[in-house]
N, C-alpha and C positions, 0 to 999 in steps of 0.2 A: 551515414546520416551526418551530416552539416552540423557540427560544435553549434553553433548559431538555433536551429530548431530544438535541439537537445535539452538546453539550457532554460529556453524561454518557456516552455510549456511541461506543464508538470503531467500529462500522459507521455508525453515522450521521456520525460526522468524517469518517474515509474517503469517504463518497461524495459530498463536494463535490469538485470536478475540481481546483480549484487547493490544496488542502491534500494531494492523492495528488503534487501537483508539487514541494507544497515538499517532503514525505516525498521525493521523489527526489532532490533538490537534496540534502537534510543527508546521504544515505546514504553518501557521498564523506568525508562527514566533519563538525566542527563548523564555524557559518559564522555569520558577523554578519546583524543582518536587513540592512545594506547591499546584503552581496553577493547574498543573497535577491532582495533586490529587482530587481538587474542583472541576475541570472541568469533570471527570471521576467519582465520588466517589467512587472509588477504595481505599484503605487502601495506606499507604505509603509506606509498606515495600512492597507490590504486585505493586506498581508503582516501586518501586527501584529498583527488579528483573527483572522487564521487560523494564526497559532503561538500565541495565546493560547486556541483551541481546541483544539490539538494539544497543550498542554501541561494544561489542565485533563482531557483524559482521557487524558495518563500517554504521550502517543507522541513524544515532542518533551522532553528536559531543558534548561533556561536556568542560563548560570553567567556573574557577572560577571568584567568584566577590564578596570578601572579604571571609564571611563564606555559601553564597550559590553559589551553583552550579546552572547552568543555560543550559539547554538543545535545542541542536537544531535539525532540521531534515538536514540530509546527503544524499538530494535524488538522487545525482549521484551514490548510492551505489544501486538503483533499479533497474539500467541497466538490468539486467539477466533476473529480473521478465517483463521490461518492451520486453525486445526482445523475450521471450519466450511468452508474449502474445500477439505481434503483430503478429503473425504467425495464430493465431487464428484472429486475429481481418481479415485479409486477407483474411481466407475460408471464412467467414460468410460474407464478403461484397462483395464476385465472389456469394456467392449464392442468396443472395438480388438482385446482379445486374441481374441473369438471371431469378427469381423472376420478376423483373422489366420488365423482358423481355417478358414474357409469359404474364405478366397482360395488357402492349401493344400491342401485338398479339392477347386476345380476345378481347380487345377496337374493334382494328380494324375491328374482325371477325364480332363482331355487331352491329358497324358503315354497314357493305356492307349488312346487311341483313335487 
């Protein structure tokens, strides 16, 4: 995949596996790429790549504090991802609910018999 799409749209950052990690790591809160790295054992320069993708598409904010940088998560930038999966979370809980429906109906059916 083209540097270029990766960068620019935050479903395509999302779906490298170790950038959905570091998104979990900062959700606790802000954190040096240090502790990034511990918490991950990921290399640093494969951590720096991949909060420099998080932050060029908006999910990730960097603020200094002296000579480290300190990273945080941005997660009003997950809007897109979250509205395009609530679409899905909407089928699958009309089909649960008529699921639910039909496991009522044969209660009943074997309740009268």
């Amino acid at each position: 995949m083209a540097r270029a799409s990766t960068t620019s749209d935050v479903f395509n950052a999302v779906a490298e596996v170790h950038r959905r990690e570091i998104l979990d790591v900062l959700i606790v809160g802000e954190k040096a790429v240090g502790a990034i790295v511990g918490d991950l054992s990921l290399s640093q320069p494969q951590v720096s790549k991949h909060l420099r993708v998080l932050s060029e598409v908006g999910l990730v904010r960097c603020r200094a504090e002296g000579r480290r940088r300190l990273y945080r998560l941005a997660p009003e930038h997950l809007r897109p991802v979250h509205d395009w999966v609530a679409k899905y979370e909407q089928a699958m809980n009309a089909r649960l609910d008529r699921l639910d429906d039909y496991l009522q109906e044969l209660q009943r059916q074997g309740e009268r018999q």
